[in-house]
SELUM-354255 format. One record per residue (C-alpha): residue number from 1; residue in three letters; x negated, y, z. Coordinates in nm, 3 decimals. Last residue first. Layout:
{nr:NUM, rest:ALA, X:X, Y:Y, Z:Z}
...
END
This chain:
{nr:77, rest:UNK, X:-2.008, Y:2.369, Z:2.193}
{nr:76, rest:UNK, X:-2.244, Y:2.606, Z:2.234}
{nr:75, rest:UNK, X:-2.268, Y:2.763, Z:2.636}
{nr:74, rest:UNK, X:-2.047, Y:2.847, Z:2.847}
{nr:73, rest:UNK, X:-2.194, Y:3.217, Z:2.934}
{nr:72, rest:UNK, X:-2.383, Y:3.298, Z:2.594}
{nr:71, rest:UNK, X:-2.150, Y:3.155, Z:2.365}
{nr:70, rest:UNK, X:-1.981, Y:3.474, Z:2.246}
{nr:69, rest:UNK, X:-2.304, Y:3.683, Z:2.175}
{nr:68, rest:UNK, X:-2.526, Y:3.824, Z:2.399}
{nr:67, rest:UNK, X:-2.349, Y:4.193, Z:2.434}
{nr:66, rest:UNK, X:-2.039, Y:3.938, Z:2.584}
{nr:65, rest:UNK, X:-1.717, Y:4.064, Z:2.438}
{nr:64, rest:UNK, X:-1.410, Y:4.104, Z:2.648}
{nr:63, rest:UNK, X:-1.099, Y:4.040, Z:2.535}
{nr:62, rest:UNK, X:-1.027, Y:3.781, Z:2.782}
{nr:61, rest:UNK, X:-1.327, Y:3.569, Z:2.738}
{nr:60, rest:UNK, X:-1.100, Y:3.250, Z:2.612}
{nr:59, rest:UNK, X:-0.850, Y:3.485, Z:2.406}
{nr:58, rest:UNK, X:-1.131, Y:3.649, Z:2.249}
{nr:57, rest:UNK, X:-1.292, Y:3.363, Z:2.172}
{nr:56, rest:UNK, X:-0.998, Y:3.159, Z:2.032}
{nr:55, rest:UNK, X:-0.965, Y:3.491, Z:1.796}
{nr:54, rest:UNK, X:-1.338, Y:3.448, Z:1.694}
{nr:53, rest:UNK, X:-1.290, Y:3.096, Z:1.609}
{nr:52, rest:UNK, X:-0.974, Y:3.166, Z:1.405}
{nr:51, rest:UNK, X:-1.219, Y:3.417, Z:1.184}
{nr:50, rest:UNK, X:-1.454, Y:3.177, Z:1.142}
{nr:49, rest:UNK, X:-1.230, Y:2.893, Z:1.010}
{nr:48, rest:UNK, X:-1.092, Y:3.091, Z:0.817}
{nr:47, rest:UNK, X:-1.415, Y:3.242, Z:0.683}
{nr:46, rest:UNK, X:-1.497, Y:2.780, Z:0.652}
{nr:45, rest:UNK, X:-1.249, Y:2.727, Z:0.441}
{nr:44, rest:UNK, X:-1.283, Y:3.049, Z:0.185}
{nr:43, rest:UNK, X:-1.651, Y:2.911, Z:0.150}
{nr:42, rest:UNK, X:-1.539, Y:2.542, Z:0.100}
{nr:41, rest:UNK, X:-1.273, Y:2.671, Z:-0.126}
{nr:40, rest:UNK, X:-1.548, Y:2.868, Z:-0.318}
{nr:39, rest:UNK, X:-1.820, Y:2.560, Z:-0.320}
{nr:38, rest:UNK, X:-1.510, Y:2.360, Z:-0.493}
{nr:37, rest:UNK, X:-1.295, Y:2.064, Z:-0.377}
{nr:36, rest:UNK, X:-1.010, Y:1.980, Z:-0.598}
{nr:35, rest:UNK, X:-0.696, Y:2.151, Z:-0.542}
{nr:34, rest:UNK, X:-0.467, Y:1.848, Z:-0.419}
{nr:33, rest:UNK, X:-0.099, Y:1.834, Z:-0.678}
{nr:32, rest:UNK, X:0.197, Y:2.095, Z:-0.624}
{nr:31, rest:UNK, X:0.526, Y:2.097, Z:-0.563}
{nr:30, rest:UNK, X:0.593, Y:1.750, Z:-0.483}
{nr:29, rest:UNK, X:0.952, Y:1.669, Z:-0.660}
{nr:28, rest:UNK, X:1.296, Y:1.738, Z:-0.559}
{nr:27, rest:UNK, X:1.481, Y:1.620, Z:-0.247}
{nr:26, rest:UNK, X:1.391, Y:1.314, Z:-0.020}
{nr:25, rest:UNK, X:1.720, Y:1.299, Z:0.254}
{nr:24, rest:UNK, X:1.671, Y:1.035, Z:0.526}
{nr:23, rest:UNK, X:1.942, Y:0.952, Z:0.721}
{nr:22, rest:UNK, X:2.192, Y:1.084, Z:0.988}
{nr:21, rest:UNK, X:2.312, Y:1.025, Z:1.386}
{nr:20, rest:UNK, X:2.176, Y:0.695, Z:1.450}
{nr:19, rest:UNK, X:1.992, Y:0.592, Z:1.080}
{nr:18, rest:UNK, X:2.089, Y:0.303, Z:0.862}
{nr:17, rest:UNK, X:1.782, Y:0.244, Z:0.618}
{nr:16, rest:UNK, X:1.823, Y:0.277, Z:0.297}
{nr:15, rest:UNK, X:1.658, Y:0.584, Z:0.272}
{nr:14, rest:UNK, X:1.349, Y:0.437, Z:0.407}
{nr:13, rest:UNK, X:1.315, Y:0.218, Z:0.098}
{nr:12, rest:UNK, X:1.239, Y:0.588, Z:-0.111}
{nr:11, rest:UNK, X:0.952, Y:0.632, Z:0.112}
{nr:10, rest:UNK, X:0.819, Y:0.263, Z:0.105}
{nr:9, rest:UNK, X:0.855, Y:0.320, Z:-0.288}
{nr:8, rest:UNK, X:0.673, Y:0.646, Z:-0.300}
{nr:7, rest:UNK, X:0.419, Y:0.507, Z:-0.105}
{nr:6, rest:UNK, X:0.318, Y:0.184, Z:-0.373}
{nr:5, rest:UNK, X:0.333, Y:0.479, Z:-0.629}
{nr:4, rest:UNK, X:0.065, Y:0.686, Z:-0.486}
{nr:3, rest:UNK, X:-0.192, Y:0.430, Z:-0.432}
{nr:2, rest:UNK, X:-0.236, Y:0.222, Z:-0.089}
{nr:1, rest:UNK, X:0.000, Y:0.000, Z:0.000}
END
């Protein structure tokens, strides 16, 4: 059960199945294939991934910046 068609049919068999208060409704078709992997998405991955860090920091320390950098009291993960 592995490729793409094999899931499809174990997702279509579970609307069959008699639910307690409802079913299972698939609608339409997948909107959009995987982007492929590519030094820009990598790059765009890993500023979000910055910037999310640096919010978790700020919420951690309070709002207050350390003037040694962010993982100067607890130390680098």
């Amino acid at each position: 059960m592995t490729g793409p068609a094999s899931r499809r049919g174990f997702l279509r068999g579970l609307t069959a199945l008699p639910l307690i208060g409802g079913g299972v409704t698939l609608i339409g078709a997948p909107s959009a294939v995987a982007e492929p992997i590519t030094p820009r998405l990598l790059r765009e991955y890993h500023d979000w991934l910055m910037f999310e860090r640096s919010c978790l920091t700020r919420e951690i320390e309070g709002g207050t910046p350390s003037r040694f950098g962010p993982d100067s009291v607890r130390g680098a993960a």
